[in-house]
C-alpha positions as CSV (number, residue, x, y, z in Angstrom):
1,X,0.0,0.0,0.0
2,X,0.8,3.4,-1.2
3,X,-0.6,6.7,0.2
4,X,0.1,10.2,-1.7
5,X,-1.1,13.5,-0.9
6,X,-2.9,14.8,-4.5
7,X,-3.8,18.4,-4.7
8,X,-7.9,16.8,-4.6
9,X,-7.0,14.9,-1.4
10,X,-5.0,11.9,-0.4
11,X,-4.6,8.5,-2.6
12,X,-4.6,4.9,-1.6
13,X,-2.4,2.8,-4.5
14,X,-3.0,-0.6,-3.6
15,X,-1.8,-3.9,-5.0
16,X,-3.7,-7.0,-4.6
17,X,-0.9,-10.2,-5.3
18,X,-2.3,-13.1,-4.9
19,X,-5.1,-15.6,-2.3
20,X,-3.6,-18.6,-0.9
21,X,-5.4,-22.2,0.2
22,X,-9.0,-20.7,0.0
23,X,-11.9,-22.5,0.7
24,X,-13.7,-24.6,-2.0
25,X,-16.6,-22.8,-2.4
26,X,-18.2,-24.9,-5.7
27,X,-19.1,-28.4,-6.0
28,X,-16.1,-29.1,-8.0
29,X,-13.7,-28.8,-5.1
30,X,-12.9,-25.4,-6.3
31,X,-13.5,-21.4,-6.0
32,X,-14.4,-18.8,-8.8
33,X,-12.4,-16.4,-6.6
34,X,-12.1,-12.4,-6.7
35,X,-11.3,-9.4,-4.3
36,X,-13.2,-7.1,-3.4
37,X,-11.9,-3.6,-2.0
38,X,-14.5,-0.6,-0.1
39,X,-13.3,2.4,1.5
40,X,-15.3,3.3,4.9
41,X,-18.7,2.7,4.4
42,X,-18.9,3.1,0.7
43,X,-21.4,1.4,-1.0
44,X,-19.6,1.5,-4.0
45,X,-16.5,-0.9,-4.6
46,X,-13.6,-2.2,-6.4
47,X,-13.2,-5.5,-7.6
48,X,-9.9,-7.9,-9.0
49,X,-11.0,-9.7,-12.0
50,X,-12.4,-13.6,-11.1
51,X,-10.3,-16.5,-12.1
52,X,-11.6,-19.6,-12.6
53,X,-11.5,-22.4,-10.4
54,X,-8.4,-21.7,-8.6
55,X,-8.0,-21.9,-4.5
56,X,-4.5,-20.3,-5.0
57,X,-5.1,-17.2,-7.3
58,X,-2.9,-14.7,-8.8
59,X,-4.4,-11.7,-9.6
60,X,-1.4,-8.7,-9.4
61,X,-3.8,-6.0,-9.9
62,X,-3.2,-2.4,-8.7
63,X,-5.8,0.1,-7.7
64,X,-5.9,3.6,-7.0
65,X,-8.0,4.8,-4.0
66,X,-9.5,8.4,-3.2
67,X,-9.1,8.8,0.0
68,X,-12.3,11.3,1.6
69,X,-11.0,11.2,5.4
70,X,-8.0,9.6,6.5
71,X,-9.6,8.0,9.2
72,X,-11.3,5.7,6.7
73,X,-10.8,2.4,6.9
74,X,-10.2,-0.2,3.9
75,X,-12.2,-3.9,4.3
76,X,-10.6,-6.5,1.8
77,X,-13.0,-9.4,1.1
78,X,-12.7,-12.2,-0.9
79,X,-15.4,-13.7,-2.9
80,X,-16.5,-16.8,-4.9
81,X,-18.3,-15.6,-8.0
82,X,-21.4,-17.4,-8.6
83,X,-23.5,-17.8,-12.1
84,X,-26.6,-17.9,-10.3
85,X,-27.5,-16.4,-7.3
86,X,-25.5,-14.3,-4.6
87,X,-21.5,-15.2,-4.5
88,X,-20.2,-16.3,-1.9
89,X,-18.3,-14.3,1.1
90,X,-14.9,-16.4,1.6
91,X,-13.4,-14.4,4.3
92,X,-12.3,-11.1,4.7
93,X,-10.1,-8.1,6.5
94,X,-10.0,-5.0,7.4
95,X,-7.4,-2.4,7.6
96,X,-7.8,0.8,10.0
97,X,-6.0,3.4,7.9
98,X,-6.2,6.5,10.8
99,X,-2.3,7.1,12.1
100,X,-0.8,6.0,8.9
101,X,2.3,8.4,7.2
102,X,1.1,10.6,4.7
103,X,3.8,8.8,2.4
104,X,5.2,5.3,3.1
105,X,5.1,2.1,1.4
106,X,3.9,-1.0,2.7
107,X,4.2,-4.7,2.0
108,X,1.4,-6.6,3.9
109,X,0.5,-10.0,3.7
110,X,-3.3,-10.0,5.3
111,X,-4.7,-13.6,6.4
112,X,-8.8,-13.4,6.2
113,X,-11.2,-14.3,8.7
114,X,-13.1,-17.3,7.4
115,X,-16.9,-17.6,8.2
């Protein structure tokens, strides 16, 4: 994770690597997974794209965050995308961002909270 202070606030850059050992969601013995990513209490959200039947994805994808408050905080939830229906929640974090340097760079490796 990346903050930078923009002249139209503060910016989150964010790199989602990779999901390791995730839970089989699908009949299969396998998960459609993707990420998920919501500021605060945003309805609105980011999303990796899904890959296939895989329980140890690799997705490398960067975002880039507005930040409205600094005190925000950033939930990280992985999902199993589903055809039909609603998918399915397959743990997730989150990541209080008040008291964090305007400017650093951090390498996190986040374990989810499995339901």
């Amino acid at each position: 994770m990346q903050t930078k202070e923009m002249k139209d606030g503060h910016r989150l850059q964010l790199t989602v690597l990779a999901g390791k050992n995730l839970m089989a969601a699908d009949r299969g013995g396998t998960s459609d997974p993707y990420v998920q990513l919501r500021l605060g209490d945003s309805k609105e959200a980011l999303k990796t794209k899904v890959i296939k039947k895989n329980l140890n994805p690799e997705w490398n994808e960067t975002f880039d965050l507005k930040l409205e408050r600094l005190h925000e905080s950033l939930t990280i939830e992985c999902f199993d995308y589903d055809l039909m229906g609603s998918d399915d929640s397959l743990g997730k974090s989150t990541i209080r961002l008040k008291g964090c340097e305007m400017s650093f760079e951090l390498f996190v490796h986040y374990g989810i909270r499995t339901f």
